[in-house]
BAFI-3210 file (N, C-alpha, C; in Angstrom, 3 decimals, decimal comma, padded with zeros to 6 digits):
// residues 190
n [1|2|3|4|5|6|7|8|9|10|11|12|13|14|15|16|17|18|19|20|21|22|23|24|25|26|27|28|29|30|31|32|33|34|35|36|37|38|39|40|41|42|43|44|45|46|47|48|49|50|51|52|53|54|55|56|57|58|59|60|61|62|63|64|65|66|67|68|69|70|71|72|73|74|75|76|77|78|79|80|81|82|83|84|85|86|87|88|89|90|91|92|93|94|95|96|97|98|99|100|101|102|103|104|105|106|107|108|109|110|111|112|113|114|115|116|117|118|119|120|121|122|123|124|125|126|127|128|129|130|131|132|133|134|135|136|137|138|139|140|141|142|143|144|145|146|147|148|149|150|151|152|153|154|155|156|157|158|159|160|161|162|163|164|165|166|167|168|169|170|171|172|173|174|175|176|177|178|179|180|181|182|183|184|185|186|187|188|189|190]
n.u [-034,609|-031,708|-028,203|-025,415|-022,029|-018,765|-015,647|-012,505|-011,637|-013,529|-017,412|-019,857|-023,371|-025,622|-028,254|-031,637|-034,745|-036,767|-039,124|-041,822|-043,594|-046,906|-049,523|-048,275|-047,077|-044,849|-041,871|-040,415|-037,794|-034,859|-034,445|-032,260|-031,598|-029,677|-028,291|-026,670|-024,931|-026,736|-029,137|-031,561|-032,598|-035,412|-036,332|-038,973|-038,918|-037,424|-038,572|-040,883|-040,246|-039,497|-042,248|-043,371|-041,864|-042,154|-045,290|-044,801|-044,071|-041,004|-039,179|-037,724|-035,008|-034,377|-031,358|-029,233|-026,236|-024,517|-024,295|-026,610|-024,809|-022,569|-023,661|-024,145|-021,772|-020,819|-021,605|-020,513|-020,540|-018,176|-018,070|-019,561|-020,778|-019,355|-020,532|-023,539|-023,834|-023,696|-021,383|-020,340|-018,011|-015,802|-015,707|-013,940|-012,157|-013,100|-015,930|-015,718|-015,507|-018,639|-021,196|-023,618|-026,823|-027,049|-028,830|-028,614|-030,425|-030,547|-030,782|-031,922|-030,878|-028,870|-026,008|-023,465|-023,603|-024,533|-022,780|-020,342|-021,851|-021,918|-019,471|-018,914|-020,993|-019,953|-018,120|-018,878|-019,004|-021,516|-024,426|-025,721|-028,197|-028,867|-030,623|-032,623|-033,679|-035,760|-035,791|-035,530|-033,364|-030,754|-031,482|-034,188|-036,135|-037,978|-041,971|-043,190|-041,042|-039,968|-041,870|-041,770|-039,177|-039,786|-041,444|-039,633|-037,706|-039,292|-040,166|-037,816|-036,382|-038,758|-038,792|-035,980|-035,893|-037,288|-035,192|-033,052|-030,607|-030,710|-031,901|-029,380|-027,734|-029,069|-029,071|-026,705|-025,854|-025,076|-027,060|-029,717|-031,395|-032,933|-034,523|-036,882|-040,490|-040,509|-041,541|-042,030|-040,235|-037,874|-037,628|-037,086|-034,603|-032,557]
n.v [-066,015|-065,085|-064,236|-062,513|-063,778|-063,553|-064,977|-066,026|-066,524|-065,981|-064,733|-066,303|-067,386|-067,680|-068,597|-068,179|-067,531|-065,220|-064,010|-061,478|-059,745|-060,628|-058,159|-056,197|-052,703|-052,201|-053,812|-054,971|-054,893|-057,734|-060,862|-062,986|-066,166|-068,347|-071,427|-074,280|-077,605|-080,329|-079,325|-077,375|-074,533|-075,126|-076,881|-077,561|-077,362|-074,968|-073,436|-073,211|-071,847|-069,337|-068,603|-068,252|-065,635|-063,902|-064,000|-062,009|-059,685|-059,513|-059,047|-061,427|-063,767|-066,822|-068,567|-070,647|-071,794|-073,579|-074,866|-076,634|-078,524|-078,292|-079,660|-082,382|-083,597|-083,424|-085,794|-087,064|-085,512|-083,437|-081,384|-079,570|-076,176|-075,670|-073,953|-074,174|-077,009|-075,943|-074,853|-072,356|-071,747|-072,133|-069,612|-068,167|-066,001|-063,569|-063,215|-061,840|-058,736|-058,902|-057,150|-056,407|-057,087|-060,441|-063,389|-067,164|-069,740|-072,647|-076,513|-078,298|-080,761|-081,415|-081,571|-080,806|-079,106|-076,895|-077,144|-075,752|-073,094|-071,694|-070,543|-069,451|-067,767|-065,842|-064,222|-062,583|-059,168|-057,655|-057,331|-060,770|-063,413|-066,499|-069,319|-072,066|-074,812|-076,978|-080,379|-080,731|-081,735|-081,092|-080,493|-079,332|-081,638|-082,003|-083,085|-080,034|-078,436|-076,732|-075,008|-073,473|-072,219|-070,691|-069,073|-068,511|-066,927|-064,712|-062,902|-061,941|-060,532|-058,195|-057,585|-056,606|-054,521|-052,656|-051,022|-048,834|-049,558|-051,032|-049,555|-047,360|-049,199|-050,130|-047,047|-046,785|-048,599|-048,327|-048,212|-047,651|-044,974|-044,649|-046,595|-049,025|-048,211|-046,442|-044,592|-041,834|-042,198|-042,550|-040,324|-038,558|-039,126|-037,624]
n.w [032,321|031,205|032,473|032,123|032,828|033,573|032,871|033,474|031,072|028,990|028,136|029,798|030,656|033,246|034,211|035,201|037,115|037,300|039,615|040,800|043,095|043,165|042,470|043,748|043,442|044,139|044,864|048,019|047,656|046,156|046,543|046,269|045,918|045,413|043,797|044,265|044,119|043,968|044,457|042,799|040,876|039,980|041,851|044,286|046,981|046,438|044,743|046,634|048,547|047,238|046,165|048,820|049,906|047,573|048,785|050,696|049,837|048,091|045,523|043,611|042,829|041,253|040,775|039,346|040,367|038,340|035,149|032,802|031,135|032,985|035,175|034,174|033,544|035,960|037,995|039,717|041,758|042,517|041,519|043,053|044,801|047,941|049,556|049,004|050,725|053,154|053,903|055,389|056,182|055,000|054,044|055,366|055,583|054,478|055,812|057,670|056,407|055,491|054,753|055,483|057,413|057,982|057,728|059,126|058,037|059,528|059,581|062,583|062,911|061,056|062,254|061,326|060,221|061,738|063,883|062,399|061,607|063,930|065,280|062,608|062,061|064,331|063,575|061,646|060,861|060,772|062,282|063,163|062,413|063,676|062,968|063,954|063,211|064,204|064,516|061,834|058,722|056,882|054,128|054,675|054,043|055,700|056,851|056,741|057,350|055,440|055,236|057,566|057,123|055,493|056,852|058,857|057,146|056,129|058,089|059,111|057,446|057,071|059,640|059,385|057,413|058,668|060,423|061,236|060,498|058,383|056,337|056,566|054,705|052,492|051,658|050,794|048,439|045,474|043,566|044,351|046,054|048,064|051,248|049,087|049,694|051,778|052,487|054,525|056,164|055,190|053,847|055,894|056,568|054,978]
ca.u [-033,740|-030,208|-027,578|-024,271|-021,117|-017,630|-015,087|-011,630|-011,544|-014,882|-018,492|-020,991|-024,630|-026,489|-029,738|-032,642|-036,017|-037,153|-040,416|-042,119|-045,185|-048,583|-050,578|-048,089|-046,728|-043,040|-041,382|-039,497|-036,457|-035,116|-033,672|-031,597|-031,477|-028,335|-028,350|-025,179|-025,070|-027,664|-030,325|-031,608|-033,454|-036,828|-036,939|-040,186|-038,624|-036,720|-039,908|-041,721|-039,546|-039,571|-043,683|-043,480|-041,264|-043,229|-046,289|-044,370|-043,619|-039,990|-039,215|-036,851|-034,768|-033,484|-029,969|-028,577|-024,569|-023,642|-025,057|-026,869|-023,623|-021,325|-024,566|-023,971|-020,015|-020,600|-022,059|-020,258|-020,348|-016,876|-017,864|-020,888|-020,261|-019,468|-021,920|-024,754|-023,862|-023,987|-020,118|-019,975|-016,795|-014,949|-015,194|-013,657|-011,565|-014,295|-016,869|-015,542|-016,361|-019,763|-021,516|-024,607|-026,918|-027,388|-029,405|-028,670|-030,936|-030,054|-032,064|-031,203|-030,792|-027,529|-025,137|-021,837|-023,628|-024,962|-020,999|-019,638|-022,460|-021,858|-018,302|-018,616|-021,969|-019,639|-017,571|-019,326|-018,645|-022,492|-025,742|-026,170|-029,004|-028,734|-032,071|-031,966|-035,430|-035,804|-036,007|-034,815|-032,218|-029,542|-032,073|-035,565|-037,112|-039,251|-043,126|-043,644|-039,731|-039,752|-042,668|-040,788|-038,160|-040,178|-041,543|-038,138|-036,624|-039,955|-040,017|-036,367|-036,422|-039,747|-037,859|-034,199|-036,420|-037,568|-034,437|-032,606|-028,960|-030,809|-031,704|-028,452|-027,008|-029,092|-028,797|-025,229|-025,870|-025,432|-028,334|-030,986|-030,929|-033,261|-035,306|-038,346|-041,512|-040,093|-041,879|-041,736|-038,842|-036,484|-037,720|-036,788|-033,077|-032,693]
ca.v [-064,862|-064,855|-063,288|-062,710|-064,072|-063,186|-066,281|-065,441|-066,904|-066,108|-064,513|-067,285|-066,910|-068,118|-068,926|-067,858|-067,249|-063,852|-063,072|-060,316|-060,248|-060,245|-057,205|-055,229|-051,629|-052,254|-054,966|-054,228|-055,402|-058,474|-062,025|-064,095|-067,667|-069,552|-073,038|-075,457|-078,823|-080,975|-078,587|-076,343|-073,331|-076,008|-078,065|-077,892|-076,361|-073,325|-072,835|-072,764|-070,587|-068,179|-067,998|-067,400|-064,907|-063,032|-063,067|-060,840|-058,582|-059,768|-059,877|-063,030|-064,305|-068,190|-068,875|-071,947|-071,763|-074,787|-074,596|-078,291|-078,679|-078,563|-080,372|-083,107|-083,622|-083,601|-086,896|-087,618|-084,270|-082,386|-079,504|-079,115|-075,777|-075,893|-073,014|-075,431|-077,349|-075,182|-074,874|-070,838|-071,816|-072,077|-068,092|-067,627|-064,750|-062,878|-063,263|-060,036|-058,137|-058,735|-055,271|-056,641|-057,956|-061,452|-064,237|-068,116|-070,709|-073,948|-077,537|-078,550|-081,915|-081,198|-081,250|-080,836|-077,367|-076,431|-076,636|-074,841|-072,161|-070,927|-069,905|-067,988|-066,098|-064,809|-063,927|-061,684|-057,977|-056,715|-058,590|-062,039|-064,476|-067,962|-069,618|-073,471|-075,188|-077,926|-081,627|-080,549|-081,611|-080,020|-079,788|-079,532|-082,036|-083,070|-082,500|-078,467|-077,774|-075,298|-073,751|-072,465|-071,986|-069,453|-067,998|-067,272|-065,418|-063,723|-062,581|-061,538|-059,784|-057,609|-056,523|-055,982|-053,734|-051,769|-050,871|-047,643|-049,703|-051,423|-047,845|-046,697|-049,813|-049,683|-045,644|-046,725|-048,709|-047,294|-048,512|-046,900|-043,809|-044,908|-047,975|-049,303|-048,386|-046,626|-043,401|-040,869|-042,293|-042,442|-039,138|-037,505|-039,281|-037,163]
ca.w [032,322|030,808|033,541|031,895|033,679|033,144|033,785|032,933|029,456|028,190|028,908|029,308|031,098|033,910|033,866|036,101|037,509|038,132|040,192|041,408|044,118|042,197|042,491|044,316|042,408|043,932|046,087|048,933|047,627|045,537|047,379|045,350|045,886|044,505|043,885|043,908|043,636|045,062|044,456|041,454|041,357|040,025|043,029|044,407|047,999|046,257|044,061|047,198|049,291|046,561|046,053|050,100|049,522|046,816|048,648|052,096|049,000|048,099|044,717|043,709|041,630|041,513|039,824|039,526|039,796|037,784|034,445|032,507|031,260|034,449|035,995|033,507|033,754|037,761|038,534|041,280|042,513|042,476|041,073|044,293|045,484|049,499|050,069|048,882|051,191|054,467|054,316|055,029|057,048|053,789|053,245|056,823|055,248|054,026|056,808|058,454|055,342|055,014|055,346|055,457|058,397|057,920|058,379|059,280|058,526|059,664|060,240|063,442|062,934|060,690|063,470|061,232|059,609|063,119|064,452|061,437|061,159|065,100|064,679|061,384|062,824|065,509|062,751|060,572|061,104|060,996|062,816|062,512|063,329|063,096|063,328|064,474|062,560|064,805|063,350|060,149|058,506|055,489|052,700|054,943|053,557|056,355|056,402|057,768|057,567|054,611|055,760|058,923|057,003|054,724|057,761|059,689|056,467|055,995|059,001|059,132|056,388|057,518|060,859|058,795|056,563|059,151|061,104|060,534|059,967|056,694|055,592|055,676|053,901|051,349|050,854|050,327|047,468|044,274|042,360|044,719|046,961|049,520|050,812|048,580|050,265|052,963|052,775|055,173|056,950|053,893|053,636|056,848|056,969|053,659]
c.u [-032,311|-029,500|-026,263|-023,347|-019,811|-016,245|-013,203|-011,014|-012,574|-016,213|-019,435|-022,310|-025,065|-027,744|-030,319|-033,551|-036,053|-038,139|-040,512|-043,402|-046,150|-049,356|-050,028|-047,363|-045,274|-042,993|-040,551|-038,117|-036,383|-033,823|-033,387|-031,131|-030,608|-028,431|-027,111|-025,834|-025,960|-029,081|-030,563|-032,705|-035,399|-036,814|-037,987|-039,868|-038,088|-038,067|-040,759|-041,262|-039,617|-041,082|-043,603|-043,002|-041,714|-044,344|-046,069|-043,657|-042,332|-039,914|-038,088|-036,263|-033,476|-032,320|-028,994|-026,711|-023,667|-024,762|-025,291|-025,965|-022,514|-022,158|-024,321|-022,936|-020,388|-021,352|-022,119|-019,947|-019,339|-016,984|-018,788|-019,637|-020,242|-020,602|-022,710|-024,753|-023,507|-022,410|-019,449|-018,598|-015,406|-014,596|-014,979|-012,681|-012,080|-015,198|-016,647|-015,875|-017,693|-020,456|-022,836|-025,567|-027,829|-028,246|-029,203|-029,801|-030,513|-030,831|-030,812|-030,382|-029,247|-026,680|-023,818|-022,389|-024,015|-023,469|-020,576|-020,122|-022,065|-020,673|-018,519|-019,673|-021,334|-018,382|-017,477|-019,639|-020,721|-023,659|-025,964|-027,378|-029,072|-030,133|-031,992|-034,019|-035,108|-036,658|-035,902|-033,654|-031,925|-030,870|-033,811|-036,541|-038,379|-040,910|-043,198|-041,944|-039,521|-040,764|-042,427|-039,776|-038,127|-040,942|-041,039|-037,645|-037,895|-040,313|-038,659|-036,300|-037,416|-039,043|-036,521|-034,418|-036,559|-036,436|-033,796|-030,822|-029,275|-030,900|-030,879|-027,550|-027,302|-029,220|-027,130|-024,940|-025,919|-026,372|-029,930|-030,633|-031,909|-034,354|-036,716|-039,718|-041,531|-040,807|-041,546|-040,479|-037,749|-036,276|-037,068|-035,305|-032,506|-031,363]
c.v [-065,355|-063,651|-063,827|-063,102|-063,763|-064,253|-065,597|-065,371|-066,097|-065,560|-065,901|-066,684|-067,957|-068,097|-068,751|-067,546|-065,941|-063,616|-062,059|-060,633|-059,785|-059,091|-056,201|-054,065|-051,734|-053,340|-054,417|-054,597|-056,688|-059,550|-062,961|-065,248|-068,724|-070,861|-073,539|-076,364|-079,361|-080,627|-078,175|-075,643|-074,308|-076,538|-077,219|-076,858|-075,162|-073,215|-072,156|-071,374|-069,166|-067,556|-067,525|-065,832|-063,561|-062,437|-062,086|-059,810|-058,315|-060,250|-061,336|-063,234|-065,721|-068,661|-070,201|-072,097|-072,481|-074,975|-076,580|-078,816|-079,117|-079,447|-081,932|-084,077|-083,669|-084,607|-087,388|-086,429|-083,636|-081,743|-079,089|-077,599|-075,652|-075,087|-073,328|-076,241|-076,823|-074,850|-073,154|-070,640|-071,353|-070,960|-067,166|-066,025|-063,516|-062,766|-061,664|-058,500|-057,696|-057,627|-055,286|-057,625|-059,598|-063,046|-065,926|-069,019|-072,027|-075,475|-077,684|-079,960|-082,075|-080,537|-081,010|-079,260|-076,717|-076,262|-075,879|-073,290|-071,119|-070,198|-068,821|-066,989|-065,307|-063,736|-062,921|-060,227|-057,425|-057,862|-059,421|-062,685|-065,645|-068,713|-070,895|-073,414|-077,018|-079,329|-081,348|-080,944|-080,730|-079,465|-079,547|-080,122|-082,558|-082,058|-080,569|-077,796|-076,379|-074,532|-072,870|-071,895|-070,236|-068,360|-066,980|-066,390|-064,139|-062,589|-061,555|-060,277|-058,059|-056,467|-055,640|-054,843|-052,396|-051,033|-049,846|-048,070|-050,473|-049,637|-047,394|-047,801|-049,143|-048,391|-046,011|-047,496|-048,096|-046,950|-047,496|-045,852|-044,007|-045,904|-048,464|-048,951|-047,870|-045,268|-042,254|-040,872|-042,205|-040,836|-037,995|-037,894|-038,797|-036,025]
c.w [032,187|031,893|033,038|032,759|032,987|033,757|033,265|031,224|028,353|029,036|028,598|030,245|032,088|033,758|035,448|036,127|037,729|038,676|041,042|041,904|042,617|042,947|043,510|043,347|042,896|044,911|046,918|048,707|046,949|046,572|046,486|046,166|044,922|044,898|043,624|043,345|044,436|044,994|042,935|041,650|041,179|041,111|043,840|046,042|047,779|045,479|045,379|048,225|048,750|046,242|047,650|050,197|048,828|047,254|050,094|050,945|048,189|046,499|044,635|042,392|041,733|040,326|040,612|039,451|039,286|036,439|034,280|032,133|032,338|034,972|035,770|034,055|035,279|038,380|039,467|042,366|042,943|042,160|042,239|045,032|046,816|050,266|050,284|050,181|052,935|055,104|054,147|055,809|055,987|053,203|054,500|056,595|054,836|054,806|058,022|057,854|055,106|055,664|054,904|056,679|057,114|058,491|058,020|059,234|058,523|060,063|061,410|063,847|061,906|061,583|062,809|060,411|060,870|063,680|063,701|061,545|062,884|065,285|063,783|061,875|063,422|065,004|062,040|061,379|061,478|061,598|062,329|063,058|063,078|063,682|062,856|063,966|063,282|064,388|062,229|059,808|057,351|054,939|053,465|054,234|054,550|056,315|057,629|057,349|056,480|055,016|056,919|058,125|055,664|055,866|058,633|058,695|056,881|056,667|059,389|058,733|056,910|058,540|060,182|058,541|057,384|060,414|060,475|060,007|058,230|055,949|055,268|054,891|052,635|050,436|050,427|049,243|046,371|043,848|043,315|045,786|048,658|049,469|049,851|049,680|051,641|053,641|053,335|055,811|056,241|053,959|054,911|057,297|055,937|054,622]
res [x|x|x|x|x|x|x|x|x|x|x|x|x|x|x|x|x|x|x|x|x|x|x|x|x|x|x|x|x|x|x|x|x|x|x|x|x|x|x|x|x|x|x|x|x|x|x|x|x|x|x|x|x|x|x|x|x|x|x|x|x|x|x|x|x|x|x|x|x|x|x|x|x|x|x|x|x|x|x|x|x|x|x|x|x|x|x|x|x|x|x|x|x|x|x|x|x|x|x|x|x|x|x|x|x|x|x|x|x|x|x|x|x|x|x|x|x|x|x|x|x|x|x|x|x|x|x|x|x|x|x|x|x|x|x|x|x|x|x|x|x|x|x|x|x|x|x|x|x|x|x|x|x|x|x|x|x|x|x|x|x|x|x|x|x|x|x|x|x|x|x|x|x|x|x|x|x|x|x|x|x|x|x|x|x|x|x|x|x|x]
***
């Protein structure tokens, strides 16, 4: 999937994955997964995060924010964006903004994103949870770590879904008038 971008010079395109659960008639919603530096939407842990993902009903879609190009040219990594790297400290001006509940995952074993990430949680204007994956570090590579780490969103997500402050977010989105799949209850906050 081609995903236009608009830079100030010029439109160029991102590139991405799109899935959708197998054999369900809608998803409850779609979770985008940005990649910096360090990572890319192929690696083998965002692949897997995203089939977890799919099968709690979630569609997905993985975008890489540094095209093969910039990937290229960045060798030594100066273009890595800080995000990637668990640095949500860096959008301390913005963190009061977010009008969305949110969720932290963090390995626990990264003690300089574990200091950073406790601050800005306390930060952010609407519910946060920061969820500590114990013996993990940055990128969870250790054996079991992404699989917790697909179980806390999935999980997350599930409860967020069912709470009447996601409801009225997402009735306040443009694009849809009320939650995916939400039935009767969409129906009676009408």
């Amino acid at each position: 999937m081609r995903i236009p971008t608009v830079e100030a010079s010029a439109t160029t395109h991102m590139t991405g994955n799109f899935g959708i659960p197998a054999g369900a008639r809608t998803a409850h919603g779609l979770v985008i997964l940005a990649h910096g530096g360090g990572s890319s939407r192929g690696s083998y842990r965002n692949r897997y995060l995203a089939a977890r993902l799919r099968l709690a009903v979630w569609a997905t879609l993985r975008v890489d924010l540094l095209d093969s190009r910039e990937r290229a040219a960045d060798g030594d990594g100066l273009l890595r964006f800080d995000i990637a790297r668990g640095r949500i400290d860096l959008a301390d001006d913005s963190l009061a903004h977010v009008g969305a509940p949110t969720q932290l995952v963090v390995g626990a074993a990264d003690v300089d994103t574990c200091l950073l990430s406790r601050p800005c949680a306390q930060r952010l204007a609407e519910p946060v949870t920061l969820q500590l994956v114990l013996g993990a570090g940055h990128a969870f590579e250790e054996p079991g770590a992404i699989g917790i780490v697909g179980e806390c969103v999935t999980a997350w997500l599930t409860r967020q879904r069912r709470t009447d402050r996601f409801r009225r977010w997402w009735s306040s989105l443009p694009l849809w008038p009320s939650p995916p799949n939400a039935g009767n209850v969409a129906q009676s906050m009408g």
